[in-house]
N, C-alpha and C positions, 0 to 999 in steps of 0.2 A: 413487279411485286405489287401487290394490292394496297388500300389505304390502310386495310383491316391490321393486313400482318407487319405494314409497317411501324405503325401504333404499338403492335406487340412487342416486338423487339430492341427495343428499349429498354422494357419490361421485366423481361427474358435474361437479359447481359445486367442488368441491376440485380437481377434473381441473385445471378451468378456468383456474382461478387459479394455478395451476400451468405452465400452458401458454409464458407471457410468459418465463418465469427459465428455460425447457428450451431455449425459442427461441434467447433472448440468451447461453445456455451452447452452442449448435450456430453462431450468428454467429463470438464469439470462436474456439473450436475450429480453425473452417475461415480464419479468417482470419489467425491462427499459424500453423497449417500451412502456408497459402498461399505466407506470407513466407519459409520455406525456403528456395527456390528462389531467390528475390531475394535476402536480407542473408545467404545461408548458416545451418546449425543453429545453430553456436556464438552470433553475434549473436540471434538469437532468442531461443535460451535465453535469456542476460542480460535481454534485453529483459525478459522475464515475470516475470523475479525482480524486477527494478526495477519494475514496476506493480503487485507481489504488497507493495511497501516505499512505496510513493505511495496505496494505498489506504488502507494504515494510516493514513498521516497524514491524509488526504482523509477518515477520518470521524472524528480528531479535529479538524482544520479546519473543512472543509465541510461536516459535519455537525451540529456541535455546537458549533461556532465559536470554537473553542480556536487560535489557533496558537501553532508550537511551533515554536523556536530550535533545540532539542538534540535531536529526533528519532532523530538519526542513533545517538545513542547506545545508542538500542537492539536499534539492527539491527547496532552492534559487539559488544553483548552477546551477541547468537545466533553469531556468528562466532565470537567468542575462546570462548563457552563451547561449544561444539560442537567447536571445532579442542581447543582443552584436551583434553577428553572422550578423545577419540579416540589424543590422544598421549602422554594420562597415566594413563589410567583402560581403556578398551574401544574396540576397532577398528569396534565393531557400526555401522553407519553412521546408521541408524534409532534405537538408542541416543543417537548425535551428536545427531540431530535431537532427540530430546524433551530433553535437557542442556540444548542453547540454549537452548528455546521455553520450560522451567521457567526458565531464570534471567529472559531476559525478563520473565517473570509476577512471578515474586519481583521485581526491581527494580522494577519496575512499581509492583507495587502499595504497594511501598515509598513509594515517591517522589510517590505520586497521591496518597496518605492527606495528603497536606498541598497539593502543588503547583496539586491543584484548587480548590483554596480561595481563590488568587488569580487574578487574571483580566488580561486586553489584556497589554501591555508587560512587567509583572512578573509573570506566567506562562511567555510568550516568552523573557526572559533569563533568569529562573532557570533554566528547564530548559537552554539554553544554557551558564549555567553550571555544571550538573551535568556536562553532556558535555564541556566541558573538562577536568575531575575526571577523569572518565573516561580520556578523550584522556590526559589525566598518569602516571595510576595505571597502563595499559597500555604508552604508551612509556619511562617512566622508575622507577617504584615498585617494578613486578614483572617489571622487565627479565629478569631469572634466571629466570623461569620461560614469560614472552612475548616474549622476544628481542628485544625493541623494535622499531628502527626494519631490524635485519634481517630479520624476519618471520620468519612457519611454516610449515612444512610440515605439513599432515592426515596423517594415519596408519592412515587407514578404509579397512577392507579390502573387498574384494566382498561380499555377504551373496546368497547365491543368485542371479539375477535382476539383482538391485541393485549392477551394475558402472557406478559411478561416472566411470569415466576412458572409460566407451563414451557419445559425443556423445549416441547414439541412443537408448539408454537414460536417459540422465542429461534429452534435451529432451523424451522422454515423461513422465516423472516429476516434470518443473518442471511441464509443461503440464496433469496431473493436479493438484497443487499448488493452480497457476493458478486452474483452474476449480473449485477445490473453497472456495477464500478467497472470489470474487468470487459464488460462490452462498450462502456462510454468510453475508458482507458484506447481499446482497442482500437475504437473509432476513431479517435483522438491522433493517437500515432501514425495509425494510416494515414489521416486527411495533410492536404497540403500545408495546414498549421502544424501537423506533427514534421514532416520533411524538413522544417525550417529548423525546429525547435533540435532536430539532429545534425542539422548541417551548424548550428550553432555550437553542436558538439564538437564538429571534426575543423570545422575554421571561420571563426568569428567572423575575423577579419575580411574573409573573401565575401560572406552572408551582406553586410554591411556595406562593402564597396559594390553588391548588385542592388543595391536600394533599400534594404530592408530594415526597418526599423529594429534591432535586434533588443532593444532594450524592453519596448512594449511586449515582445513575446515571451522575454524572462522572466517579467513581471506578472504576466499572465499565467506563465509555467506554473511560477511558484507561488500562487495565488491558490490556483486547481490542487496541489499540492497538497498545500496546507489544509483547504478545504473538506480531501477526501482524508486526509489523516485527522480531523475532528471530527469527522463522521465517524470513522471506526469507533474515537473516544466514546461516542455519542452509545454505540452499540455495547460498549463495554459496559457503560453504565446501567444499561437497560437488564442487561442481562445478569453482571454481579449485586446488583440491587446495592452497591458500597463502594466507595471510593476512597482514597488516601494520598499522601504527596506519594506515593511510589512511583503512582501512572505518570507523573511530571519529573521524576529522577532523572537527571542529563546523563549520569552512567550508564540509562539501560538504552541510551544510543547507538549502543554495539550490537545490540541485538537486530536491530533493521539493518545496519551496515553488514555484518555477518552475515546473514541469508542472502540479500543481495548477492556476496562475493560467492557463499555456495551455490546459489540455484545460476546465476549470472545476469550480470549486468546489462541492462536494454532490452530486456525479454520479458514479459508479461507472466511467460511461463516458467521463466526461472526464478522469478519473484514468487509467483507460487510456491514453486518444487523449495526454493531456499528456504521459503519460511517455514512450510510443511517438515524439514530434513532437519532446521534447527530448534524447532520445539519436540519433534522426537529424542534429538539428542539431549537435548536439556533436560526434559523427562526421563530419558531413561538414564545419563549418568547421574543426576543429584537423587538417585535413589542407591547407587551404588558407591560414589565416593562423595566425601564432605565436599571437601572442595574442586570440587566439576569444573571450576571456570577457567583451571589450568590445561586442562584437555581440550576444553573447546579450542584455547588457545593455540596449541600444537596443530589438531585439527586446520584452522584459517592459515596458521602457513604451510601446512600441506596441498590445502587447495590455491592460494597465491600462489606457489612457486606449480605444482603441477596440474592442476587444473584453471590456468586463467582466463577463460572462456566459462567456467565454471561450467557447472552438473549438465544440465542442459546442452553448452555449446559445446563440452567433449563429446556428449551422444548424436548430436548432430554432426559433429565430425565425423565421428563413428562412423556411423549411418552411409555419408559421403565415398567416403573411404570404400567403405564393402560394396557400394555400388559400383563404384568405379572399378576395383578390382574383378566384380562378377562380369561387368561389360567388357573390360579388357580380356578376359579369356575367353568370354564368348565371340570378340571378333577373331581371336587365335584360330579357333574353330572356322 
């Protein structure tokens, strides 16, 4: 073999491997765009910022098998510190964005330095009751400065290009966003950091007794976590040009736990598929009955009990399944 095509071939098997995350970044793509035409821009957008806020949770849940009550709280944090930013400090809209996406990290990793340390149920409600803290400190604490429960108005002005209040602009830039979370996510869970951070799932204890510092990974999990769910905040803000305590409400914690358990757990794609499936149903029943939030409820234990792999891993079953059976007849043959 030459020095030439040795050199290549490195190259070539990098290409490779690379090929699956270009692929699944040109699916999503076209499959956003597609829904234009059907749910309109404006829904779409939303849409992606809501799966760019479900992934976060989705690899501290389903990846690392944390869940988490008070989630939301951080995706109020990229809001209010983004919206803040912008109507106290600098109009730079991109400025906005890194405000949140730092406060994020800082609370974060505030709150991780201890919160990871516990585990199941008293993981779950402390962070929950942090996010109440929060929910408090925003609608009532620093009313004078967050207007409570009258909300705010953003202050972010154009920055070249980056005209915020142009739909078309603003659902390029989510969709940029989008696909740039769900490739770093990607890469993330592939890399030998992610392997750890699953095996941390399936047995702490064996992780730990091969050397590994389990606790710095947790902490780092839920750090990135936190992170990208105040980015989304961040996006939100940009986009509703208005904020209020709702974005911070510890109740609408069910909504990223929910799509999780529809699309399923550990999957990138069924963070997508869940969040995509649960804001169509929310849309489409709270136009048909007052109170929708009982059917959803019916709903989640339809998919607990018979889909627990959820949307995703029954169609991959699927899939398995009808292969298998088409190979077995064709060895009959």
């Amino acid at each position: 073999m030459s020095g030439t095509t040795a050199g290549l071939l490195p190259k070539i098997q990098g290409f490779s491997r690379k090929m699956p995350k270009v692929r699944d970044l040109l699916i999503l793509a076209i499959l956003f765009v597609a829904l234009v035409p059907i749910l309109r821009i404006f829904r779409v957008t939303q849409f992606m910022i809501f799966c760019i806020f479900v992934m976060s949770l989705d690899l501290l849940y389903g990846f690392m098998g944390y869940l988490s009550f008070g989630h939301v709280l951080y995706l109020g944090v990229g809001v209010y510190g983004s919206i803040l930013f912008s109507v106290y400090i600098n109009t730079n809209p991109i400025l906005s964005i890194v405000a949140g996406v730092l406060a994020g990290l800082l609370l974060s990793g505030i709150l991780g330095s201890f919160l990871v340390e516990l585990k199941g149920a008293a993981f779950a409600l402390t962070n929950m009751a942090f996010n109440y803290i929060g929910y408090f400190l925003i609608r009532s604490t620093f009313q004078k400065i967050t207007y409570g429960d009258d909300g705010l108005s953003s202050k972010v002005m154009p920055w070249g290009f980056l005209n915020f209040s142009n739909e078309t602009v603003a659902y390029v830039f989510v969709l940029i966003c989008f696909l740039g979370v769900f490739f770093l996510l990607r890469n993330l869970v592939d890399s030998p950091f992610g392997v750890i951070v699953k095996s941390i799932k399936e047995k702490e204890t064996r992780v730990r007794f091969l050397g590994y510092n389990t606790y710095k990974y947790k902490w780092i999990t839920y750090m990135i976590a936190g992170t990208i769910a105040s980015f989304a905040g961040t996006l939100d803000t940009l986009y509703l040009q208005y904020v209020s305590p709702t974005f911070i409400h510890p109740l609408t914690n069910i909504e990223p736990v929910f799509s999780i358990l529809i699309g399923g757990a550990g999957n990138l794609y069924g963070a997508i598929a869940g969040g995509m499936v649960y804001m169509l149903l929310r849309d489409w029943l709270s136009t048909i009955v007052v109170q929708w939030e009982w059917i959803l409820g019916i709903i989640l234990l339809l998919v607990v009990f018979w889909f627990r792999t959820g949307l995703v891993g029954f169609v991959k079953n699927l899939v398995a399944t009808l292969r298998f059976r088409i190979k077995k007849k064709g060895m009959r043959r």
